[in-house]
N, C-alpha and C positions, 0 to 999 in steps of 0.2 A: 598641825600648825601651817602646812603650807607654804601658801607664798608670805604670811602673815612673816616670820621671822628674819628674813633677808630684808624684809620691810624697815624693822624695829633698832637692826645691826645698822643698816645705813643711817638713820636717823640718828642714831648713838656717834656713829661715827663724825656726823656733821655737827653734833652739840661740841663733840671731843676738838674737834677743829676750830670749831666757834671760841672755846673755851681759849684753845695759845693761842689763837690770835687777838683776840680781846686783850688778854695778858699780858704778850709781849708790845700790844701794840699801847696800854694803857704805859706804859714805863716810856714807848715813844714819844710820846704826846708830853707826857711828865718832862721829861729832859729836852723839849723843844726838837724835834722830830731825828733828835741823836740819841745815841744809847752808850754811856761808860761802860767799858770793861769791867768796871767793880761792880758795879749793878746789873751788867747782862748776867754777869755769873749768880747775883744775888738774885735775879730773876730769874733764872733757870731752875737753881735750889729749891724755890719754891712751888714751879710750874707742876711738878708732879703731883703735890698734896691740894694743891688749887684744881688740877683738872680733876684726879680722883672723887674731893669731895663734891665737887659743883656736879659731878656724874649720878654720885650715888643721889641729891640732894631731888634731882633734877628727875630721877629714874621714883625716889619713893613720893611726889608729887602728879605722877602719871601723865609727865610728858611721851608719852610713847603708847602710849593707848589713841590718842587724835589722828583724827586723817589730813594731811597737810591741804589736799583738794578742796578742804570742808574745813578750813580754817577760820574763826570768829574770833568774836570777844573775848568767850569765855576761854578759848586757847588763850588768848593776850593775854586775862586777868591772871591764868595757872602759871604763865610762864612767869611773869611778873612776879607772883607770890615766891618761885620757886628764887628767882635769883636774887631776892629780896633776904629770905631765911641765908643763901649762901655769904650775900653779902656781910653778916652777922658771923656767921659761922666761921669764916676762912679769919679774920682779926683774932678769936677766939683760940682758934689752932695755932696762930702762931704766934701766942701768948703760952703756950702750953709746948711748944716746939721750940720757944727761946731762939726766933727769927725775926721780930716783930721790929726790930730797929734796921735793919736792911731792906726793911718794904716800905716805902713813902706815904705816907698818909695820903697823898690825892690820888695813888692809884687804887689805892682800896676805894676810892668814889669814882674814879675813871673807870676800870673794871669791869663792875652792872651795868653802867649806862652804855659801856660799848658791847657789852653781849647779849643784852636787850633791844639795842638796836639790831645787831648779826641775827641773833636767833627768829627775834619777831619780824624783821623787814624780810628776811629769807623765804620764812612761811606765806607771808600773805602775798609777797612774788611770786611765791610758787605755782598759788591757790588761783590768782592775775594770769598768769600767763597759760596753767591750763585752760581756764574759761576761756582764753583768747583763742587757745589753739582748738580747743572742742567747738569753738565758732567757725572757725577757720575751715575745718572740715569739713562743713556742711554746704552740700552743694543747694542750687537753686531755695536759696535763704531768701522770704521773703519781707519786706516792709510794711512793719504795722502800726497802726495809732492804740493808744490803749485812751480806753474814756475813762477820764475816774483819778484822783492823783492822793488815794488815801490807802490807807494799809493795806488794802487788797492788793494795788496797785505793788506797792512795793514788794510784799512778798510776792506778788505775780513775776516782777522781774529779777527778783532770786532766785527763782526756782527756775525761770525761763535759763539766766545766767549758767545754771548746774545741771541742767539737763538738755541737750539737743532737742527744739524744738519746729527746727523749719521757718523760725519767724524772729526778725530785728526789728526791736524797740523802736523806734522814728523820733517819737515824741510821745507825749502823754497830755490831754484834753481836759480841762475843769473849772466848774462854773465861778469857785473860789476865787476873787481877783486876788487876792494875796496869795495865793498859791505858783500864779503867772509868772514866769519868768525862773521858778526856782529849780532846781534840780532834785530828781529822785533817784539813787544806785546811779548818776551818772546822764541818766536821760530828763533833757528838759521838760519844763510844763510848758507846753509851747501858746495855748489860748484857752477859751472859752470851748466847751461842747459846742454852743452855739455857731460858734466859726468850724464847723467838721466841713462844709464844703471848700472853703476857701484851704486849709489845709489838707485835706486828701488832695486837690491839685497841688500843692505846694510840693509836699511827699512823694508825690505819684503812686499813695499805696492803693490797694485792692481790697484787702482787709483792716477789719476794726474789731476788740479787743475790748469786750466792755465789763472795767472791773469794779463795779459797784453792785454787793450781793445781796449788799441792805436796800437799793433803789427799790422805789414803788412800783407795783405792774404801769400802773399809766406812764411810769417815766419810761420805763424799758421801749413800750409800744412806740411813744412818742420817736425814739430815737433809732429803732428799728425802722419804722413806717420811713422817717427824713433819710437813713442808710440806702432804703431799697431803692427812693427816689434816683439818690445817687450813683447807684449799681453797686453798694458795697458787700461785700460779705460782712456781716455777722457773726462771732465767737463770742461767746460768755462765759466766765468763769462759775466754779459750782456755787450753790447756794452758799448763803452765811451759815446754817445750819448744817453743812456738810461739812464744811469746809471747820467749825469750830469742835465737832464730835470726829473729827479725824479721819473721817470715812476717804476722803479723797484731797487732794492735791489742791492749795490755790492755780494749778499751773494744769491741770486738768482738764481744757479746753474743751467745747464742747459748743453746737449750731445754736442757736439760738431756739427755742421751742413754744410751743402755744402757751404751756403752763406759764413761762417768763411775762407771755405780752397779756396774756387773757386772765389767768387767774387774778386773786384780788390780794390785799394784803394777808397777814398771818391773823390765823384766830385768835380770839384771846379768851384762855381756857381757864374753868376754874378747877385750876390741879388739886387744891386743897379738898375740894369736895369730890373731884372722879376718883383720889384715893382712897378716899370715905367706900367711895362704890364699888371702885373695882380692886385696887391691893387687897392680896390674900384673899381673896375669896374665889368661887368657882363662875366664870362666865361660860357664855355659848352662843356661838352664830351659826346661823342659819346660811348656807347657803356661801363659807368661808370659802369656796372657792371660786367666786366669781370677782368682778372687778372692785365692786364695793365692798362685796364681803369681805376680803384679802386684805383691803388695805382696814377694815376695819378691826381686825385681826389684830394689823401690823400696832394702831396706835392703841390696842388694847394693850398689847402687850407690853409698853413703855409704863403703865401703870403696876405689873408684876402681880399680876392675878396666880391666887396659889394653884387655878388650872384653869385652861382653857382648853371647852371645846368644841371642833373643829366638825360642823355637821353637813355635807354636801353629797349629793346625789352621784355627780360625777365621779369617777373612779378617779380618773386623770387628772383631773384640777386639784382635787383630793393631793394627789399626791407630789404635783407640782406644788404645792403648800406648804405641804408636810415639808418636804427637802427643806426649801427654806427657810422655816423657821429649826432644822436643825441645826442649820448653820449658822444662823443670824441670833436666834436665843435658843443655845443650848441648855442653859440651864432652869428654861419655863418648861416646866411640865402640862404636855397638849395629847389633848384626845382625839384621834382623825374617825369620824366616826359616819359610815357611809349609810343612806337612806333616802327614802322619799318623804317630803314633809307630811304629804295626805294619806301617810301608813301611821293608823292611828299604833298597834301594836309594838311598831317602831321604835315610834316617839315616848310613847310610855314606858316602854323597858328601856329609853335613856333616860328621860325627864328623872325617873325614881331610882337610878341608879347612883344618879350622877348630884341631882339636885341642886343647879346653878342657881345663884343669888339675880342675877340679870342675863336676860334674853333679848340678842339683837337677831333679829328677825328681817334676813336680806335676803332668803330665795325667793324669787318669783319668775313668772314669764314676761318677761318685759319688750320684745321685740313687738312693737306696734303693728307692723304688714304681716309677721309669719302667725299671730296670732286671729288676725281679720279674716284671714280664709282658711275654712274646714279645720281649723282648729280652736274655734272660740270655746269649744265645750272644755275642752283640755285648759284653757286659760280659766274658764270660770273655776275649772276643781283645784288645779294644786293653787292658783292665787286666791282664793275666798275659803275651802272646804281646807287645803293645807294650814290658812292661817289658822282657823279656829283650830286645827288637831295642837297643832305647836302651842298655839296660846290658852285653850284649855288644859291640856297634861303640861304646860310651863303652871300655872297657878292652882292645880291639884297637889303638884309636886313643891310647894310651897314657893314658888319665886317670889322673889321682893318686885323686882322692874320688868317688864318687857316693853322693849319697844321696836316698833314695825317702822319698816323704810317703806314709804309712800312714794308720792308721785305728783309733778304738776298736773300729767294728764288726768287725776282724776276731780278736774276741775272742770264742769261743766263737761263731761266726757266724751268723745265724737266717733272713739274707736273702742273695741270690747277690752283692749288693754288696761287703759285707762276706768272706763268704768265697773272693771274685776280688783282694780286697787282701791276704788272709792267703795264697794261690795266690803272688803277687807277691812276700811279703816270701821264700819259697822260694825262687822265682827268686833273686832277691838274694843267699841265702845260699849257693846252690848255686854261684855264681860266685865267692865267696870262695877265693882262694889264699893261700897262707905269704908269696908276694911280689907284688907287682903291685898293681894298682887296690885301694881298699878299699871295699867296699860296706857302706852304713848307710841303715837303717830307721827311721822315726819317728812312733811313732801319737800321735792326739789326736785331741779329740773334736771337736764343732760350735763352729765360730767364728762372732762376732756378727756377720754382715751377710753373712757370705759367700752368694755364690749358690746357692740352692736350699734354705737353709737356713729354718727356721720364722717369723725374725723380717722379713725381707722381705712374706712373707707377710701377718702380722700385722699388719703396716701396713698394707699395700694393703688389709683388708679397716677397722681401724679408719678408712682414709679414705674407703669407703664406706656408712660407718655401720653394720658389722656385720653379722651375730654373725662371732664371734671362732671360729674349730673347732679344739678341742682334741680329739687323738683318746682319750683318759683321762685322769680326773681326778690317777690318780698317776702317770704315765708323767713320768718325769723325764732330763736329756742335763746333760751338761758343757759349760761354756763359755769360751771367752777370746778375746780381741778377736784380729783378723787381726795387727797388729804384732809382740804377744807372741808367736803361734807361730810367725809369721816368724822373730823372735830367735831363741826356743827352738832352729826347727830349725838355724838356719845354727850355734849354739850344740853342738847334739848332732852336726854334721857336722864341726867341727873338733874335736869328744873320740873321735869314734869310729876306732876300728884296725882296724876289718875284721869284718863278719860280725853286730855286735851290730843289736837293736831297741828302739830308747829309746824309754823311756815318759816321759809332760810330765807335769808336776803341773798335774794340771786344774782344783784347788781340791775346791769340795764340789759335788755335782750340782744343779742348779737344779730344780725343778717347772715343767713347764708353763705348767699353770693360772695359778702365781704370777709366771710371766712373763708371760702375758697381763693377769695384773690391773695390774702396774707397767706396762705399755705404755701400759693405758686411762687410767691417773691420769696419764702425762708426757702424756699427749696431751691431756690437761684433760678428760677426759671421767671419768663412774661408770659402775658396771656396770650400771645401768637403763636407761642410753642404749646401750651397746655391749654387748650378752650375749654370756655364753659357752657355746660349744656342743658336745657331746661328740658324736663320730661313731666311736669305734670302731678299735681298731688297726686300722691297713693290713696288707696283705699282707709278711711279713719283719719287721716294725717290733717293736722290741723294747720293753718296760716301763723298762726301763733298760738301759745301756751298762756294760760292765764296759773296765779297760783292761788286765786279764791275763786269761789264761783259767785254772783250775782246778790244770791240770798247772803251772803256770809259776811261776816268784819273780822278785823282782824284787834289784838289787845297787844300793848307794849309787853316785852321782861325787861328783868337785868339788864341782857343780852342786848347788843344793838341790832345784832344780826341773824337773832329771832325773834318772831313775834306768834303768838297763838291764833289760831282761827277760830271762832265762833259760828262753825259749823249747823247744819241740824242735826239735830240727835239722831241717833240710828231706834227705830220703833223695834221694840223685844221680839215681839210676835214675828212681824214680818222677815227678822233674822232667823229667828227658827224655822220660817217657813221657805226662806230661802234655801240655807240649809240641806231640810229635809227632800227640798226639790232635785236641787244638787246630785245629792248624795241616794237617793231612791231610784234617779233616773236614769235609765241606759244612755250613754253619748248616741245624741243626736243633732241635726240637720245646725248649722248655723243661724239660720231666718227661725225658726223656733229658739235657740237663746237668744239673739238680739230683742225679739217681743220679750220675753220674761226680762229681760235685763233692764230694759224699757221701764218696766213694772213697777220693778225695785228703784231705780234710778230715773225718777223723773225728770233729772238735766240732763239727762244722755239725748245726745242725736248723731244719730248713725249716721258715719261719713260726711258730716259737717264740715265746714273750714270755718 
């Protein structure tokens, strides 16, 4: 018990207290703030069976379980109930104790209302003055705006209120004109978001507080982009989706990040059909330990597949995965299953072991420049020779779905990366039949964090103090957060019948350059601290990414934010003869596969922009 019982005794002790003084003081009040001798005595007589039962009343009600620090409503409503039943109760006893003409009827109503006052104004005094004094203590507290005057908002400032956080409320900012002027926990609406500069002078804050979890990406940007103007820092509260499944804190601050300003709104998934696909049944990814494959992983597994598994070459990512999902779902059953995609014997003593219903197919070599020199042969096998092992022993071993994570670059393709994922989506198609397995393709462009991508990058040198290297000032990619094409894809794998390659709505293409300037300003820095540096296309690197190529159109779905490509078909022969090249031939010279690559891929032009 601890400290827990010295706790419960003082609390007992202060209701006991509460109690004769209510008591004696309801018979003061009764007799105009004098007390007769015939009555004090008659109030004495009774004070014992009055405190006793209001103790017992008040104890089988579980007053004494709450924390007075953490006192609410729902303490109010219990206390209230509790001296509501005593009210009732103590007339009753003293109808049965034949004292009931020496207690005055108005102080049986005086009574509760005066130790409803005692008890309840005490607690949320109490509950007052420590937030004050837990304020009190904190030294260099600073002044902040909070953007936003809706429910986030509020429990923002609850939770700020209960826990030292380094930071005072100022005001609160919102576009609502009827909101203006009113108070939230005590802090005004002091204007418009639109007025943040006139009021950060006002305030003289430094920080800003932005609690709106539902806002759109373009609101967020908008009002980051006007912050950094002003030299403000930036804080966001967690997502609405965090924030409503519990995972964290409204009051769990945190910088502001690309994902808030860049990503786009929320997917919208058809759950009723991915349960169709994936509850209870056996999935399997390829390549689950990489950036996509991980999180594709993560939102399979909200679906409750009766296994999932877990196929990646790495040892280590393997097993940074594994941990994870022991922790996060202990109770899905996953298979951590280590190999090389283009190890056909591998793959076959999984594929017929295991026999998954859908195959998401994410390993590849995706690094554009490590794959351009002396290792393009390495790119052509595990990404073209790997797919077909996977997607061959995936539809011997009866699969229902598979489907391949694609690529913008294999649009029109400039580098061997890109044109070994458009080699692949052939594979894929050539294995299309009228019945059986259905194979589906899914290209998109650069997701925000993923490995090997720009913005990892970009940090690592912004936290070296720079320069920043941009290889051209216009060279511009597409972006969306790992999640969304997670969705997307598990999205276009349950629309797809066989044979198609969906294109994602990638939004509008970013610049570079201008993602490097937003990195510097979230990172509180200017461009005279961190410069930006231009080095010059790479070798394959294209100026921009297209996601169809010239020959192709694209068909509406459902989906707003797919759409199918009408591709060329992949010629049978030629896939086998690719293949057989492939896979016959000792790794050789780079300038030897770019010609064959050529061959097969008549839009490819090596090192294009």
């Amino acid at each position: 018990m601890g400290n827990k019982f010295p706790r419960i005794v003082l609390v007992m002790l202060h209701d006991v207290v509460a109690s004769l003084i209510a008591w004696i003081a309801a018979y003061w009040l009764r007799f105009n703030l004098t007390l007769p001798g015939d009555y004090f005595l008659a109030a004495t007589e009774a004070l014992p069976w009055v405190v006793t039962l209001q103790t017992v009343i008040f104890w089988r009600f579980g007053l004494y379980r709450g924390i007075w620090r953490f006192a609410s409503l729902p303490d109010l409503k219990r206390i209230l109930q509790a001296i509501g039943v005593a009210a009732i109760a103590i007339p009753s006893l003293f109808v049965l104790l034949r004292i009931q003409a020496s207690v005055p009827r108005s102080v049986l109503i005086l009574d509760p209302l005066l130790l409803l006052l005692i008890m309840g104004g005490s607690r949320f005094f109490y509950r007052a003055w420590k937030e004050h004094h837990l304020a009190g203590l904190l030294k260099d507290v600073k002044p902040v705006l909070v953007l936003g005057a809706g429910s986030a908002a509020d429990f923002l400032l609850r939770d700020l209120a209960r826990t030292p956080s380094g930071y005072q409320v100022v005001g609160l900012l919102d576009d609502h004109p009827e909101k203006i002027g009113r108070h939230i926990q005590g802090v005004n609406v002091l204007g418009k978001v639109e007025d943040l500069e006139k009021w950060a002078l006002t305030t003289e804050v430094q920080d800003v507080i932005l609690a709106m979890p539902s806002a759109s990406h373009s609101v967020r940007k908008g009002i980051a982009d006007r912050c950094a103007v002003l030299g403000l820092n930036v804080l966001t509260t967690p997502s609405l989706e965090d924030i409503m499944e519990g995972r964290v804190s409204v009051s769990a601050l945190r910088k502001i990040e690309l994902d808030d300003l860049l990503g786009r709104d929320p997917v919208r998934l058809d759950n009723e059909g991915l349960q169709a696909l994936l509850t209870g049944r056996t999935v399997m990814v390829t390549g689950a330990g990489g950036s996509i494959g991980s999180e594709m992983c993560r939102q399979i597994a909200h679906f409750q597949p009766s296994r999932l598994l877990l196929f990646e070459r790495g040892e280590f990512a393997l097993y940074l995965i594994e941990q994870e999902f022991r922790a996060a779902h202990p109770r899905l059953h996953i298979e951590c299953l280590v190999g090389d995609i283009a190890d056909e014997a591998r793959m076959r003593q999984v594929m017929r072991e295991f026999r998954p219903a859908v195959v998401f197919h994410a390993a590849a070599y995706k690094h554009v420049p490590l794959m351009e020199e002396r290792n393009a042969f390495q790119a052509l096998r595990n990404n073209v020779v790997g797919t077909w092992v996977v997607a061959k022993e995936a539809r011997d071993a009866g699969v229902e779905k598979f489907v391949m994570i694609s690529t913008d670059k294999a649009v029109n393709p400039t580098n061997v990366m890109g044109a070994t994922k458009r080699l692949a989506e052939m594979v894929c198609q050539s294995l299309q039949r009228p019945e059986g397995a259905r194979f589906v393709s899914v290209r998109f462009g650069n997701v925000l964090g993923s490995s090997g991508s720009v913005i990892p990058k970009f940090q690592k040198q912004i936290e070296t103090g720079g320069p920043i290297t941009v290889t051209h000032p216009d060279i511009t990619r597409y972006f969306m957060s790992i999640p969304e094409a997670a969705q997307l894809v598990l999205q276009a794998g349950l629309m797809g019948q066989g044979g198609e390659i969906f294109v994602l709505d990638m939004g509008e293409p970013v610049r570079i350059a201008e993602l490097a300037r937003l990195m510097i300003r979230l990172a509180g820095k200017s461009e005279e601290e961190i410069r930006i540096e231009y080095t010059g296309l790479r070798p394959g690197e294209k100026l921009y990414e297209e996601l169809l190529a010239d020959d192709e159109s694209t068909l509406p779905t459902p989906h707003a934010k797919l759409r199918v490509a009408q591709a060329r078909l992949a010629n049978l022969e030629q896939v086998d003869e690719i293949l057989n090249w492939i896979r016959n031939t000792p790794p050789t010279d780079d300038v030897t596969v770019r010609a064959r690559i050529k061959e097969w891929v008549p839009e490819y032009i090596q090192g294009g922009a």
